[in-house]
C-alpha positions in Angstrom: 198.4 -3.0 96.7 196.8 -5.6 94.6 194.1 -8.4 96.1 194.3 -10.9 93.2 191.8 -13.5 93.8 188.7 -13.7 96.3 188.4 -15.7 99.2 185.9 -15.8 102.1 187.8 -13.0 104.1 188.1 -10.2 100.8 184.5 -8.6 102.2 185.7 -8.0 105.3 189.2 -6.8 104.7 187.4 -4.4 102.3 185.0 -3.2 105.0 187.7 -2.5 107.5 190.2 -0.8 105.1 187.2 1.3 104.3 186.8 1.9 108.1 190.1 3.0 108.4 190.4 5.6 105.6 193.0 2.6 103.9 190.4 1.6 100.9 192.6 4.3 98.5 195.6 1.6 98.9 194.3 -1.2 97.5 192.4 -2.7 94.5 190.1 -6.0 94.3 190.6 -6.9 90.9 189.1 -11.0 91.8 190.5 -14.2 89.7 192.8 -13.2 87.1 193.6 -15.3 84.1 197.2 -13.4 83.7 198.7 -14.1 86.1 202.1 -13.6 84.3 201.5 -10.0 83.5 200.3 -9.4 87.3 203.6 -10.4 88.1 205.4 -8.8 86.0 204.2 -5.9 87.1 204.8 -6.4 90.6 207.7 -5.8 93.4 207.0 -8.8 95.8 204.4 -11.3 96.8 202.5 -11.8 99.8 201.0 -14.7 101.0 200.0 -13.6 104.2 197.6 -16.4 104.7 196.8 -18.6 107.9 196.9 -22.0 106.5 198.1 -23.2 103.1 198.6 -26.6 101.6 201.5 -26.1 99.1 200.6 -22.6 97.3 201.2 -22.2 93.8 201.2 -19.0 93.8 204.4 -18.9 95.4 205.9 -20.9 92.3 204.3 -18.6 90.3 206.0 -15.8 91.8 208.9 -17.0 92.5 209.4 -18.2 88.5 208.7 -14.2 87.5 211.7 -13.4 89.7 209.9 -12.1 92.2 210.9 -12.1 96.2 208.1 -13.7 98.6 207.0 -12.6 101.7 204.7 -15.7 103.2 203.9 -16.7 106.8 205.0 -19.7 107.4 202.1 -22.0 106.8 201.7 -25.8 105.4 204.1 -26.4 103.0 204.9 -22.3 101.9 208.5 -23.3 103.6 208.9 -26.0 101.6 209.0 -23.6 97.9 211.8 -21.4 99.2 214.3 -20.8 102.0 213.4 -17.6 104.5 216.5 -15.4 103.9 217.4 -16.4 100.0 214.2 -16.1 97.8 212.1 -14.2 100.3 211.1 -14.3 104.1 208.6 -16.3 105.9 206.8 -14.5 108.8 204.8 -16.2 111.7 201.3 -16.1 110.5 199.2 -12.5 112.0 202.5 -10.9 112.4 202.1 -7.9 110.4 204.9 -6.1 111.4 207.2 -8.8 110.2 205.7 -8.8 107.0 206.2 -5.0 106.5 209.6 -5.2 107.8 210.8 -7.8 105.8 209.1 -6.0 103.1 210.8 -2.9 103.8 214.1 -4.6 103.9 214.3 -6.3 100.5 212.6 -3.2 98.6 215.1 -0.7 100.7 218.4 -2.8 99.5 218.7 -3.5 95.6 221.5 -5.9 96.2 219.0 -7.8 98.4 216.5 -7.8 96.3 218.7 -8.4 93.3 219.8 -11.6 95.3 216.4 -12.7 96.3 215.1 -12.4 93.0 218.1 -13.9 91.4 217.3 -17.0 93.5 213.9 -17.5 93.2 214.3 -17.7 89.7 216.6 -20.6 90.3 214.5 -22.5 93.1 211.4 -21.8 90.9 213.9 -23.9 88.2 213.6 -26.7 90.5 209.8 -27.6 90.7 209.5 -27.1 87.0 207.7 -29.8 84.9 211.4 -30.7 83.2 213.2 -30.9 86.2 210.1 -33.5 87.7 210.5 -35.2 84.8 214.3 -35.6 85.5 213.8 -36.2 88.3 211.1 -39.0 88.0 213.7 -40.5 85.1 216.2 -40.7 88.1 214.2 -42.9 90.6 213.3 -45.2 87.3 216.8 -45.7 86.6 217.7 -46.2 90.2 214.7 -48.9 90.5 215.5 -50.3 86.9 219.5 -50.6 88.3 218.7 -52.4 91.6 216.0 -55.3 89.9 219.4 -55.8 87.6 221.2 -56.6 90.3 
């Protein structure tokens, strides 16, 4: 596993893996200005988080074809539908997380699917399709003082 990023929680997480034999698993590598080559290198993304306003990250991932796995916190479930481009998980639920995770690595139709899909929700929320979509509710506004 890979811990991109810090966070208040990373010294304690590191402290109990290390109590439990689990620090050979995982790697702190801190703030990353790649972020592209990360994930490009990865299999999923978790966002395993308690609270959340609307996570980037996920975008991120999502636009590198990459399946999520996120609890379902703030606006995560508002980036991606649980079932298509990943799975949302009730936050703490760790077994949910690693069997959802299980699920989409053990199936490469699944995953195919998931990742096919995130690539086309990520699509959505780019800056173009904002723009569009901005353009849209001009026109509409520009239409109805016409009238």
């Amino acid at each position: 596993f890979r811990w991109i990023g810090g966070g208040a929680m990373r010294t304690r997480i590191a402290e109990e893996l290390a109590r439990d034999g689990l620090d050979d698993r995982i790697v702190f590598e801190g703030e990353r200005g790649d972020v592209e080559r990360v994930l490009a290198e990865a299999d999923l993304l978790w966002l395993t988080s308690d609270w959340e306003g609307l996570p980037n990250v996920v975008l991120e991932a999502m636009a590198s074809g990459l399946p999520v796995i996120a609890t379902d916190v703030g606006g995560t479930s508002e980036l991606f539908r649980s079932g298509l481009e990943g799975r949302l998980v009730e936050p703490g639920d760790a077994a949910a997380i690693a069997a959802r995770s299980l699920s989409l690595l053990g199936s490469s139709d699944l995953y195919a699917a998931s990742s096919r899909a995130a690539l086309a929700s990520a699509a959505e929320f780019s800056a173009t399709a904002m723009v569009a979509k901005m353009e849209a509710v001009y026109d509409e506004v520009r239409e109805g003082a016409r009238r």
